[in-house]
BAGUZA-827781 format. One record per residue (C-alpha): x, y, z; residue in three letters; residue number from 1. Coordinates in steps of 0.02 Angstrom, whole numbers, plus 50000, padded with zeros to 5 digits. Layout:
<site <X,Y,Z>,ALA,NUM>;
...
This chain:
<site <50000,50000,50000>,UNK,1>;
<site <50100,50157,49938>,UNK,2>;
<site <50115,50269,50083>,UNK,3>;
<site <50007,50406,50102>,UNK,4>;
<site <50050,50595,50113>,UNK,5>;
<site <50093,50649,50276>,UNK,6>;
<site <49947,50761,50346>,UNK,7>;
<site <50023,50959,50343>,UNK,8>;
<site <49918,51103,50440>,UNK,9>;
<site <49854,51233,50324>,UNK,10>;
<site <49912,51418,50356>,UNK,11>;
<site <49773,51505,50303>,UNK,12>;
<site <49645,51550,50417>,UNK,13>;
<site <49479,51491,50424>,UNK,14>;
<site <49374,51624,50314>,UNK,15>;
<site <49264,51690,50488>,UNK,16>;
<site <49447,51729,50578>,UNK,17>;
<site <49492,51807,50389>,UNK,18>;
<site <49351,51914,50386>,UNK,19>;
<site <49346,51969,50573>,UNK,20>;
<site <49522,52015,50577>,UNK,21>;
<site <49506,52101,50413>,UNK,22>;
<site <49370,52235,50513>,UNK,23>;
<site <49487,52253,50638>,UNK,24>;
<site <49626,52285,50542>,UNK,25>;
<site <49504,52404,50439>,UNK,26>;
<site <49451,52509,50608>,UNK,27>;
<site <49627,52511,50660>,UNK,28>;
<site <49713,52583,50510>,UNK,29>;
<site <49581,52706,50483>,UNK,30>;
<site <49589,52762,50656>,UNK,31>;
<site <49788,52800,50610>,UNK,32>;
<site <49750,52885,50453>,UNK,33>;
<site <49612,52993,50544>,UNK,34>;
<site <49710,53012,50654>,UNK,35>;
<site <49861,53078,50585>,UNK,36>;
<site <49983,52971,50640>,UNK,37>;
<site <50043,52954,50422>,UNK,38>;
<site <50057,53096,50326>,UNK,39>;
<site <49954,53144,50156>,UNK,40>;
<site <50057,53063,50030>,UNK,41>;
<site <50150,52930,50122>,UNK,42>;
<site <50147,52773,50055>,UNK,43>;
<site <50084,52637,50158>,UNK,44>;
<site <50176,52465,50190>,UNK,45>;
<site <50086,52288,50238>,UNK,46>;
<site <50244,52243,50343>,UNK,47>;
<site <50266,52395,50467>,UNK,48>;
<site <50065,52378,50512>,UNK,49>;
<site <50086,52202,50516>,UNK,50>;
<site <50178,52243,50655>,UNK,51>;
<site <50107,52370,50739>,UNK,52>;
<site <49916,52292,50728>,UNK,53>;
<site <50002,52123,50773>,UNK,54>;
<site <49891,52031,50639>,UNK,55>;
<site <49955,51941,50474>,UNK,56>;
<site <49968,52027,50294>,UNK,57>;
<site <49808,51936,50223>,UNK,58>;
<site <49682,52052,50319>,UNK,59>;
<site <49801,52198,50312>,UNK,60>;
<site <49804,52185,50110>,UNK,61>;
<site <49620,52165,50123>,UNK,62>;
<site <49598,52305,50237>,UNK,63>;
<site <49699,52419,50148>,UNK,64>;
<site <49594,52383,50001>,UNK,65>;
<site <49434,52446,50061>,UNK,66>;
<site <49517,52591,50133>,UNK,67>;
<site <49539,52642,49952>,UNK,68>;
<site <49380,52583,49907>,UNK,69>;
<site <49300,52729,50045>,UNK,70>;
<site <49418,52840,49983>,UNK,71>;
<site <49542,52864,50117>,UNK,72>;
<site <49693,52782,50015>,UNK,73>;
<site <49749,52806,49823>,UNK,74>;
<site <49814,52653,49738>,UNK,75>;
<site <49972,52691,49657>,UNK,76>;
<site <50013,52630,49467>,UNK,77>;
<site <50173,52541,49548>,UNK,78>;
<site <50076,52448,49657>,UNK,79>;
<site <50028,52482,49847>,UNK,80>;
<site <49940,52639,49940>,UNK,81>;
<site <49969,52804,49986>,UNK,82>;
<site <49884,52911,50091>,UNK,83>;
<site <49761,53002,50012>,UNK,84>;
<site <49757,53213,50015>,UNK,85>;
<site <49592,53278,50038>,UNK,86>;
<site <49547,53462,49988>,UNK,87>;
<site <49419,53598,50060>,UNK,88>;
<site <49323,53570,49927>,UNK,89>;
<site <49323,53369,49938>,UNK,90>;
<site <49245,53389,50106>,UNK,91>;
<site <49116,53498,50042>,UNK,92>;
<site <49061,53385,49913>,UNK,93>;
<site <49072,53252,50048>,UNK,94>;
<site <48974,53349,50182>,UNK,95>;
<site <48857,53391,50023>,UNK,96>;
<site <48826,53210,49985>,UNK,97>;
<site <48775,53157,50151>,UNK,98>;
<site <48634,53282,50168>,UNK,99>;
<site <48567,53219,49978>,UNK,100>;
<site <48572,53032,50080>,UNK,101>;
<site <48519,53067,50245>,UNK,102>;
<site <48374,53172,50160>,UNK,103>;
<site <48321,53044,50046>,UNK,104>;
<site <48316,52922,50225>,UNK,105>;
<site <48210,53052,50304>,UNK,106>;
<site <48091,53051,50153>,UNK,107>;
<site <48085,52861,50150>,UNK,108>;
<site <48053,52853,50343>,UNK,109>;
<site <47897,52970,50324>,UNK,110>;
<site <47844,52860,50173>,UNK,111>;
<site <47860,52700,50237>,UNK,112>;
<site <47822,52712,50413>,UNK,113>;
<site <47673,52582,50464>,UNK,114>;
<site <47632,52617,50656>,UNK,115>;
<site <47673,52782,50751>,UNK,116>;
<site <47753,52680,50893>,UNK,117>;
<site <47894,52667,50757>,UNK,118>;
<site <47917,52832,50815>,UNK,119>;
<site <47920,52798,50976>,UNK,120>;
<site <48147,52761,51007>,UNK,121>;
<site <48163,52930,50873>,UNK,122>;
<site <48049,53025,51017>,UNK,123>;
<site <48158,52958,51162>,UNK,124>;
<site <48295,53013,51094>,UNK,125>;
<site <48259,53183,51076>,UNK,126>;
<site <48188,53179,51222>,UNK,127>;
<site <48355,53124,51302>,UNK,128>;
<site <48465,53275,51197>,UNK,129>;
<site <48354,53398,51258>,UNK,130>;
<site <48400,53390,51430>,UNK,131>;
<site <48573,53422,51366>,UNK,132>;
<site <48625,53609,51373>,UNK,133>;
<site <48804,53599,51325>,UNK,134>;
<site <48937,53489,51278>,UNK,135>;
<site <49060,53473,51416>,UNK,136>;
<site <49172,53320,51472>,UNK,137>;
<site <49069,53233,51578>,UNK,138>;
<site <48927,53219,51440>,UNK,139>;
<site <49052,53224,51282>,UNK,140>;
<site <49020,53021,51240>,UNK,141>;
<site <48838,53016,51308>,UNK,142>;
<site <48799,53145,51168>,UNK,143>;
<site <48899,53063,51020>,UNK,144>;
<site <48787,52920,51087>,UNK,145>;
<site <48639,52979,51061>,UNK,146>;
<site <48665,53084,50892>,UNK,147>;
<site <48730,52925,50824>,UNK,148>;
<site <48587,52848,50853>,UNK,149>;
<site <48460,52944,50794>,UNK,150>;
<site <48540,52945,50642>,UNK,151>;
<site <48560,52756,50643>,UNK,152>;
<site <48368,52748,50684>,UNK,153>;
<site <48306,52876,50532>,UNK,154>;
<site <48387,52761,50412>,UNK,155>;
<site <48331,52599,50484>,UNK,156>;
<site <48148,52675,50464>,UNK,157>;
<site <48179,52723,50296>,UNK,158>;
<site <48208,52511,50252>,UNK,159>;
<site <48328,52536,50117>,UNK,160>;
<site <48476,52421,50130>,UNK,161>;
<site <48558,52503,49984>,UNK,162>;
<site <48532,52676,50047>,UNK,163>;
<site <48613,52608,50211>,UNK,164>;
<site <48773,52564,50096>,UNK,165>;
<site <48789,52709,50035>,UNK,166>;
<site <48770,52816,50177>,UNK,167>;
<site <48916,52715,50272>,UNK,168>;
<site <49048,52748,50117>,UNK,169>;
<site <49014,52947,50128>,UNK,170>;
<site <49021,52919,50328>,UNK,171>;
<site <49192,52831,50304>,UNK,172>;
<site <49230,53004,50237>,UNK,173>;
<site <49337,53141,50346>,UNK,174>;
<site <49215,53274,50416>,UNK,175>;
<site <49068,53175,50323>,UNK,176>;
<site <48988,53068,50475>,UNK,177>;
<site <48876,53150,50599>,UNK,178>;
<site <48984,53120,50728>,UNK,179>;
<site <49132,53199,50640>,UNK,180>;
<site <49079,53380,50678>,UNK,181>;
<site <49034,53333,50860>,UNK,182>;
<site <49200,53325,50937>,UNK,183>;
<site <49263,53512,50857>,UNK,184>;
<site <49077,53584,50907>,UNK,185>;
<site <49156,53568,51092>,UNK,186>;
<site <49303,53656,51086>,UNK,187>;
<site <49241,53816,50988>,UNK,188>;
<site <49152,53951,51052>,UNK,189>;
<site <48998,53921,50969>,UNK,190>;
<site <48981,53755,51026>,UNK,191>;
<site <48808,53799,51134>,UNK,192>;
<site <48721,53870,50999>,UNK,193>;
<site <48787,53729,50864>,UNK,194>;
<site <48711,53605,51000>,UNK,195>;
<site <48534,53704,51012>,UNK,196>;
<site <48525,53706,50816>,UNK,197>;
<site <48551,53521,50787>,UNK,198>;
<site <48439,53469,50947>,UNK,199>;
<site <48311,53583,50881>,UNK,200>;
<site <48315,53497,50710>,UNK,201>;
<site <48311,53348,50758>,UNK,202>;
<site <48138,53380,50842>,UNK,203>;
<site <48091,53457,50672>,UNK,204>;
<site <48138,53304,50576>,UNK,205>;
<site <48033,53190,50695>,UNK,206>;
<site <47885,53270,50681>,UNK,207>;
<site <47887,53287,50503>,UNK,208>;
<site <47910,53108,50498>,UNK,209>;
<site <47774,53077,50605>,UNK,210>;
<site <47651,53210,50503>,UNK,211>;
<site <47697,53087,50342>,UNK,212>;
<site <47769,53256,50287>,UNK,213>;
<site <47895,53172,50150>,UNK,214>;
<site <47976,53330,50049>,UNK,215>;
<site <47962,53433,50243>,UNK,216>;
<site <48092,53288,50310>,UNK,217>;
<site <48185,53274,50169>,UNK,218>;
<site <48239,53469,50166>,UNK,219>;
<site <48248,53477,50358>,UNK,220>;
<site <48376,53324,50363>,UNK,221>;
<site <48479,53410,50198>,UNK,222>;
<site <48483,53562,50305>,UNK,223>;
<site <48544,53473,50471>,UNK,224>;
<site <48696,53394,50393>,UNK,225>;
<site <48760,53582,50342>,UNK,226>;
<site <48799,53586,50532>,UNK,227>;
<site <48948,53480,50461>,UNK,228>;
<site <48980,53636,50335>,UNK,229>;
<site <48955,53775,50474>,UNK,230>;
<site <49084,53684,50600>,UNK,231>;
<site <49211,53640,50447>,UNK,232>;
<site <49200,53807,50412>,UNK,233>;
<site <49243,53868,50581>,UNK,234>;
<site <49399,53731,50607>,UNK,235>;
<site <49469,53823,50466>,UNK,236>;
<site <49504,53974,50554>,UNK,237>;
<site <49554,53865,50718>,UNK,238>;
<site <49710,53764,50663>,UNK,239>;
<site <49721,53677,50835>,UNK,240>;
<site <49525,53645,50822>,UNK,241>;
<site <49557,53561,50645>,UNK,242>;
<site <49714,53442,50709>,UNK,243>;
<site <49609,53379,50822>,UNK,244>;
<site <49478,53314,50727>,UNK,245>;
<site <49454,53166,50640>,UNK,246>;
<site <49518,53166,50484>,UNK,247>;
<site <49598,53340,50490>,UNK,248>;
<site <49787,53323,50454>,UNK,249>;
<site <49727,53242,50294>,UNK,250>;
<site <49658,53411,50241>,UNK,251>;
<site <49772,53528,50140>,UNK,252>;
<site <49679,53686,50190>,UNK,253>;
<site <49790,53760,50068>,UNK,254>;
<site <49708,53701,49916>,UNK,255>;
<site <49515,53755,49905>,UNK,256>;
């Protein structure tokens, strides 16, 4: 009986571990481009984060790759990534596109909601930002929280899974996501009346979800993701408010 080949442990991964260290590998390199920590330009290496995130290269290739996909990484022609270089303008556009997609979820909520008690998490959450008068420390994460949420909660009424998909690749965006214009909005001086605006609005946006009031929503929401626009504007005349947040040392504020 010829002898039979001796039994040799395969080094790839099972496809669950792939994919699950591919995410983290994702969140962690984005938070270091965010971040800062490489500079517009730089090219990126699979070995050095290999590394640093202590993972292997498979999910590091494959989470370099979607970083380009989202935008935060150009492929070069040689091969490889760099850092991508983001412009006033692209964060504009970016900011711009959000409010077209968060409107058009506001407009499908109204449209397709079936019972008012839908309603009913949207109304405790405002109900819960309201009592909130300022940002300060102690309420800093309870706050990015809650405006996640009701964000999260507008587009799961509106039922569209590829609206959803869309929205998180303009999120994955520097100064795009709600929460992206939260953190600068508490270390400028107009932080308490940027706060009163968007709690106010989001009110606004309930009840015109609630009244079936489709086109009503869909302007309201458009309108509430200019906050974005308002505070971007403002970092620019802060630098230290712009290095510190999220995605700002990607920003070459001298190219408009």
């Amino acid at each position: 009986m010829p002898n039979q080949p001796a039994h040799i442990d395969s080094p790839v991964a099972p496809r669950g571990d792939v994919a699950s260290q591919t995410a983290r590998a994702f969140i962690g390199i984005r938070e270091l481009l965010l971040r800062g920590d490489f500079a517009r330009g730089e090219r990126i290496s699979e070995l050095p984060l290999v590394a640093r995130l202590g993972m292997s290269r498979t999910p590091i290739r494959l989470a370099l790759e979607r970083l380009a996909h989202i935008g935060l990484l150009d492929v070069c022609a040689t091969g490889g990534f760099t850092v991508r270089e983001f412009t006033i303008a692209d964060c504009l556009d970016a900011i711009e596109l959000r409010g077209v997609l968060e409107g058009t979820a506001a407009r499908l909520a109204s449209e397709r909601l079936t019972g008012d008690s839908e309603l009913e998490p949207l109304r405790e959450n405002c109900r819960h930002m309201g009592t909130l008068h300022r940002l300060t420390i102690d309420n800093f994460a309870q706050y990015m929280d809650m405006n996640e949420a009701f964000h999260s909660i507008v587009l799961d009424l509106a039922k569209s899974e590829m609206l959803r998909r869309q929205l998180d690749q303009v999120n994955s965006l520097p100064f795009a996501s709600p929460s992206a214009m939260v953190f600068p909005t508490q270390i400028l001086a107009q932080s308490d009346a940027t706060l009163a605006i968007a709690v106010e609005q989001h009110r606004s946006i309930v009840e015109a979800i609630e009244r079936r009031q489709g086109t009503r929503a869909e302007n309201l929401a458009r309108e509430h993701a200019f906050i974005a626009r308002r505070v971007l504007e403002l970092c620019l005349s802060d630098t230290d408010a712009l290095s510190r947040v999220p995605g700002g040392p990607l920003i070459n504020v001298s190219i408009r």
